[in-house]
MARKOLSE-80537 format. One line per 8 residues: number of its first residue (from 0); their letters; for each residue x negated, y, z of C-alpha. Coordinates in steps of 0.05 Angstrom, whole numbers. Each point is the difference from the previous one (the first is absolute). Layout:
MARKOLSE-80537
NUM	a	X:Y:Z; ... $
***
This chain:
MARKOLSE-80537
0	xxxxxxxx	2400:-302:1126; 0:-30:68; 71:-41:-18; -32:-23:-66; -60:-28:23; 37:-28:65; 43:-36:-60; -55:-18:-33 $
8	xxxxxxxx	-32:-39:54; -58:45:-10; 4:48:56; -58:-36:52; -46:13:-76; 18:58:-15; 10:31:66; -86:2:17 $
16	xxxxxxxx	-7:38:-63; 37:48:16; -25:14:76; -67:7:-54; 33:51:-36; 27:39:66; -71:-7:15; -37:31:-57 $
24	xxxxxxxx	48:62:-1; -7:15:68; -67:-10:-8; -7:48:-54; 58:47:29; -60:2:51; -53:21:-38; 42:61:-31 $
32	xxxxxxxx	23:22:60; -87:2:17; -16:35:-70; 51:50:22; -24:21:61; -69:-12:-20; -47:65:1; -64:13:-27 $
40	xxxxxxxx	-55:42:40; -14:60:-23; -60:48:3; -20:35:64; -23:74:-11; -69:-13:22; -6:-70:-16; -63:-48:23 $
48	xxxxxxxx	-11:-18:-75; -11:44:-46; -5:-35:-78; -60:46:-27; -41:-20:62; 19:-72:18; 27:-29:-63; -34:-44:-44 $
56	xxxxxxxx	45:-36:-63; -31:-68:-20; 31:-23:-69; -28:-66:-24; 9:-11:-74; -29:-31:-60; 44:47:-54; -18:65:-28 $
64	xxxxxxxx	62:26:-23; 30:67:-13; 61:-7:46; -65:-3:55; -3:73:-8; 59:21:24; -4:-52:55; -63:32:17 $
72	xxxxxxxx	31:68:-6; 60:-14:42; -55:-26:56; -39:65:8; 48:38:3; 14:-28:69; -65:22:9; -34:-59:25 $
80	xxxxxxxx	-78:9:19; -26:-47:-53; 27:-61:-55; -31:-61:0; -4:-33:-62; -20:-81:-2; -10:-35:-56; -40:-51:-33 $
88	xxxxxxxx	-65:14:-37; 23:4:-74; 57:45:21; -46:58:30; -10:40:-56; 73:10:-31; 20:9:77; -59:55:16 $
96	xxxxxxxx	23:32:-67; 73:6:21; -33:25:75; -26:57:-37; 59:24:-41; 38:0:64; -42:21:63; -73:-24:12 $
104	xxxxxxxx	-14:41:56; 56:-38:33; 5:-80:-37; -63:-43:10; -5:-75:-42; -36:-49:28; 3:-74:-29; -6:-73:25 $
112	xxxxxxxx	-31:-64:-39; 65:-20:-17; 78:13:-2; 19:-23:69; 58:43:34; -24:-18:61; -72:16:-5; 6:59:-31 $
120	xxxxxxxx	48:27:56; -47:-17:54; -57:40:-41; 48:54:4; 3:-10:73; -72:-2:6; -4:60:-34; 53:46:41 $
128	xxxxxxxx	-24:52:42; 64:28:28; 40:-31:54; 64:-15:-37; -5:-39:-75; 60:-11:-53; 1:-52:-35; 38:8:-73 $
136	xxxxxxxx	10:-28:-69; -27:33:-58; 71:17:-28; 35:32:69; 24:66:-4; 5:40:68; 36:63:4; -40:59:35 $
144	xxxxxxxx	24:-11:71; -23:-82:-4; -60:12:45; 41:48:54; 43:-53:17; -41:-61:5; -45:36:45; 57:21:44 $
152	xxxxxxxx	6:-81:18; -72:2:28; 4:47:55; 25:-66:35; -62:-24:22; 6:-72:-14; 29:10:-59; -42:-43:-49 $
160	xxxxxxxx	43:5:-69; 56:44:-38; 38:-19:-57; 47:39:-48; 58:3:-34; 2:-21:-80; 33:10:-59; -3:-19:-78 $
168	xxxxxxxx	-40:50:-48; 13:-17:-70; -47:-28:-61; 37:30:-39; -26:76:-20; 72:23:0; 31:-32:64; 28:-43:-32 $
176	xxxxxxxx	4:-65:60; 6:-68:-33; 47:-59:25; -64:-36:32; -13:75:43; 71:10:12; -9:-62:36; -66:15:33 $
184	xxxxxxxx	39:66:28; 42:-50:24; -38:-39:31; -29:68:38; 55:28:30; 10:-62:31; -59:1:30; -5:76:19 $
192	xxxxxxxx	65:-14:51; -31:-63:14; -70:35:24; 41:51:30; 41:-46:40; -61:-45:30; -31:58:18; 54:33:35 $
200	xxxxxxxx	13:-61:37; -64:-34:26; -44:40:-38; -25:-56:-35; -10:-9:-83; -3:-60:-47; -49:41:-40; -45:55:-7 $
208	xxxxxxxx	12:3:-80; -66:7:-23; 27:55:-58; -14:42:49; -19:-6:76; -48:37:55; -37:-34:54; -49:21:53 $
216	xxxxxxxx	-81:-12:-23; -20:-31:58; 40:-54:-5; -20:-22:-64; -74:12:4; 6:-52:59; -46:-55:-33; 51:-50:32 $
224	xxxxxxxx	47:29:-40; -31:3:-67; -28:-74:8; 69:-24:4; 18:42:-52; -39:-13:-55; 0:-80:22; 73:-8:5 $
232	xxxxxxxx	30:-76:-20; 59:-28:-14; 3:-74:27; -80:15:9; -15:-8:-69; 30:42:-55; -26:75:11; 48:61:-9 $
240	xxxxxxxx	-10:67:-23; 60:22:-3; 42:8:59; -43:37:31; 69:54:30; 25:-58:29; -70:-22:43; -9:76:16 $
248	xxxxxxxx	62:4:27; -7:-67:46; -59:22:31; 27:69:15; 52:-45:43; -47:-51:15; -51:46:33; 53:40:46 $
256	xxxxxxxx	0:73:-52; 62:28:-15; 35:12:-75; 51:46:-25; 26:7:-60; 26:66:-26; 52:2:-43; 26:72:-22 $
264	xxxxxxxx	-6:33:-61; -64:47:20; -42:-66:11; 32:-40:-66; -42:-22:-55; 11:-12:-72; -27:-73:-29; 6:-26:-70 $
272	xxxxxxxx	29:-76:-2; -10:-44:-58; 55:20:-64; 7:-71:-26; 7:-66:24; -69:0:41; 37:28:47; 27:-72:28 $
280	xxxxxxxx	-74:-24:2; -15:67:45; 59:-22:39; -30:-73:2; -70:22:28; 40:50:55; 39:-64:18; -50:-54:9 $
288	xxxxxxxx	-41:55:41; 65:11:46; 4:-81:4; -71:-6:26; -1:69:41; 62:-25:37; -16:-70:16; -63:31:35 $
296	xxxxxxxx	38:50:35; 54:-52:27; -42:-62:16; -70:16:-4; -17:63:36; 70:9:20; -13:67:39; 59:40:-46 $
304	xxxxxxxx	49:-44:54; -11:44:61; -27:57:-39; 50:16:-50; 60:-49:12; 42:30:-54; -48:-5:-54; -17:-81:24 $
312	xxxxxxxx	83:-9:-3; -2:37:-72; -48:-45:-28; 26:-68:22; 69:30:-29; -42:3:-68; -30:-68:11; 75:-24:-11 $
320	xxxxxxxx	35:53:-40; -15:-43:-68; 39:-53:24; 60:35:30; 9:40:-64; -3:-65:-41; 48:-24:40; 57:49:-22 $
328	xxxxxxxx	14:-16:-59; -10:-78:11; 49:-2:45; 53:42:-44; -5:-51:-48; 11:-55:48; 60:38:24; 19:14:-78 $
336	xxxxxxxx	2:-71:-13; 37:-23:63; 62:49:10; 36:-18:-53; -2:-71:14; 4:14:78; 38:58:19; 49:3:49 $
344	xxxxxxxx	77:14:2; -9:74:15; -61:14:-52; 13:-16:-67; -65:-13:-39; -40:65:-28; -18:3:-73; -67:4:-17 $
352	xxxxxxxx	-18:59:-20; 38:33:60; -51:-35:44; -52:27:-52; 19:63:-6; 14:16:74; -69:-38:9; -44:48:-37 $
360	xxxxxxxx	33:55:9; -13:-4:82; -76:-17:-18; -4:65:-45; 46:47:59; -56:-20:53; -58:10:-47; 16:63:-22 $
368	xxxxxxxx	14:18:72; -70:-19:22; -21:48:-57; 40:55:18; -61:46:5; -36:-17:-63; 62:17:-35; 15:65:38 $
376	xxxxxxxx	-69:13:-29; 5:-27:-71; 76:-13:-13; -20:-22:-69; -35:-61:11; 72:-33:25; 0:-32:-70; -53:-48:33 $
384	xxxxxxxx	42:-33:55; 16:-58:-34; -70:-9:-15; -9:14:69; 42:-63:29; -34:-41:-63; -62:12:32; 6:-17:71 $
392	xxxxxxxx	27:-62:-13; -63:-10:-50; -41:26:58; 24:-39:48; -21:-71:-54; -67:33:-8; -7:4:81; 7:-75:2 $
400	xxxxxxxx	-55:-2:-59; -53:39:37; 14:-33:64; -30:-66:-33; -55:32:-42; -31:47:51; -69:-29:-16; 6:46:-65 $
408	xxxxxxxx	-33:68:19; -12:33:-66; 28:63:-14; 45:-20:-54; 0:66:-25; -81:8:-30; -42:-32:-43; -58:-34:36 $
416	xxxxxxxx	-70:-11:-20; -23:-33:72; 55:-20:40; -1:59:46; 8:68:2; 50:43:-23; -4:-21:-77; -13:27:-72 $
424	xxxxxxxx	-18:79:-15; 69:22:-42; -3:-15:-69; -8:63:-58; 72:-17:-6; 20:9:67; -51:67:6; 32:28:-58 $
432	xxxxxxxx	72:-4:34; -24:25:61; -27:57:-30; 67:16:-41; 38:-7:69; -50:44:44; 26:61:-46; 58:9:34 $
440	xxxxxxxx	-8:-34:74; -19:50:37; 66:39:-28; 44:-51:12; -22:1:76; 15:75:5; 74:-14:-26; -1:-51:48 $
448	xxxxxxxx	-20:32:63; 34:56:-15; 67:-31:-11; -7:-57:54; 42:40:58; 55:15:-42; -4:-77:-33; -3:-32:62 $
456	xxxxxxxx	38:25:59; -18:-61:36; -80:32:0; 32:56:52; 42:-50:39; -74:-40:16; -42:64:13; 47:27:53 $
***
């Protein structure tokens, strides 16, 4: 390729691209090597923690729906001292109702004005009595040992937050996983090695994904804290409620505590994803938060740089991945169109399709080796690489669309009656699905779990 291009009179264009390329894969050869020699902490026999005694599980919500119940189920069951409920004022009633079919000795509902995420997890905070809280979404399902291993992270003593591990629970009542979750599941192993790696490295984490994460009370009941919080600005003058993972997670490294995330199957939890196309408006909200988060952590507070080096290096490579990855195929069309006319003595010109062919076929050899342990876990969502490659490049276009309509921060996903807050109570339509699919969740997480080890050898490779 090296004679062509020199034949070409291309080489001094084509040549910086490809130092990008060498790049990236090292890069990434880096993080694997990270996720592989990553290890999550595990329990110590008499551990500081203990989940019944200094565990308190904040869920804010505005929904009522059946698939709560085995959310809530899955939760005490790490035996956790007390659930938090927060929700708005309409929404007590349905929610105290569901409370009492599950546990009310253990769940308690309080309520705020209004839907407002924010202000409804800082009631929460107000609320906790223990010394660790968990903050987590009304749909994520823990497995027993959830609580065990989060708490393991906080006999660190400046340890201020833990995240977990994820993976896609289905809609569906049978199992069946759409195209839009296959892609969601994705999108999560990704991030599992990348967690993995960052911690291993520096320690550091470009999120504490609020599906699920545990921080130390005191820091949050800090009125400093909860000011900024719940008075958070983009450009100092459109508010956001969502994104509140990614300002947790800055001021854990802005205010010198520690974060871990653990990432093995005893602390992974199981989250539903949109099944249709609402997915890519999900995806558009995470994005725009991960725009704004970033700039603040790079050039505004800036203290990820000597803190957690890796994780500053990861995000500027984000800031420009769009653009490299748009560049591929750009420039294999220039070279399409030129070696025929162009090439030299030694290189006659390539058909077409060969360049196609070989093209694509490269782009779908290195995608599904970056998914490697998705499909060790589910070999039957290979059907979906294509879709896969479609999707990054129509990632990478919507990237460049949030960049330059950050001062959008609706949900995207919810119906609003205010402009803040979380959004709409589900439609009867919606409750009546959820209430066909909660039939058979909580046996489709027993197959699960008890299959997982002998699905996934990759799960034992990470524990030990």
């Amino acid at each position: 390729m090296l004679y062509l291009t020199d034949d070409l009179g291309l080489l001094p264009f084509f040549l910086p691209l490809g130092i990008i390329g060498f790049y990236r894969y090292l890069w990434y050869l880096i993080r694997i090597i990270a996720w592989l020699t990553y290890e999550p902490r595990r329990p110590k026999p008499n551990p500081t923690y203990r989940p019944d005694q200094d565990v308190t599980i904040i869920v804010p919500t505005i929904d009522a729906g059946e698939e709560f119940k085995i959310a809530a189920r899955s939760w005490l069951a790490c035996k956790p001292k007390e659930i938090i409920i927060i929700t708005e004022t309409q929404m007590r009633g349905p929610l105290e109702e569901l409370a009492q079919q599950v546990d009310p000795a253990r769940i308690r509902v309080l309520t705020v004005p209004k839907a407002n995420k924010r202000l409804q997890m800082v009631a929460g905070v107000n609320a906790t009595t223990t010394e660790i809280l968990v903050f987590a979404d009304d749909d994520a399902i823990w497995k027993p040992t959830m609580l065990e291993y989060i708490l393991a992270c906080f006999e660190d003593l400046k340890m201020g937050g833990v995240g977990t591990s994820q993976t896609v629970h289905a809609v569906d009542p049978n199992g069946h996983q759409t195209l839009w979750e296959i892609l969601a599941g994705f999108r999560l192993t990704s991030r599992n090695i990348e967690i993995a790696a960052s911690t291993h490295i520096d320690g550091g984490i470009c999120c504490l994904s609020g599906r699920t994460a545990a921080y130390r009370t005191l820091i949050l009941k800090d009125p400093a804290f909860q000011h900024c919080f719940t008075n958070d600005y983009w450009l100092g003058k459109y508010p956001l409620n969502s994104g509140d993972d990614k300002f947790l997670t800055r001021w854990m490294c802005s205010h010198g505590w520690n974060t871990y995330a653990q990432v093995c199957s005893e602390a992974e939890l199981y989250s539903t994803f949109k099944n249709n196309w609402r997915f890519l408006k999900q995806v558009l909200r995470w994005t725009r938060n991960t725009w704004r988060s970033d700039f603040r952590s790079l050039f505004t507070e800036r203290y990820i740089w000597h803190r957690h080096p890796y994780v500053a290096f990861t995000m500027v490579d984000k800031l420009f991945n769009p653009l490299t990855l748009l560049a591929g195929p750009v420039l294999v069309c220039v070279f399409s169109s030129l070696q025929e006319k162009n090439a030299g003595p030694t290189n006659p010109p390539l058909p077409g399709w060969n360049i196609a062919v070989s093209y694509i076929s490269w782009l779908l050899v290195t995608r599904f080796v970056k998914l490697i342990p998705h499909f060790v876990r589910r070999p039957k969502d290979i059907w979906v690489l294509p879709m896969w490659l479609i999707f990054n490049y129509y990632f990478a276009i919507m990237k460049i669309y949030a960049l330059f309509t950050l001062h959008v921060t609706a949900w995207g996903t919810r119906t609003f009656t205010n402009g803040e807050g979380l959004g709409a109570p589900m439609g009867e339509s919606e409750k009546e699905h959820d209430r066909a699919r909660a039939t058979s969740s909580e046996a489709q997480i027993k197959i699960e779990v008890e299959h997982e080890k002998q699905e996934n050898p990759f799960a034992d490779q990470q524990q030990h």
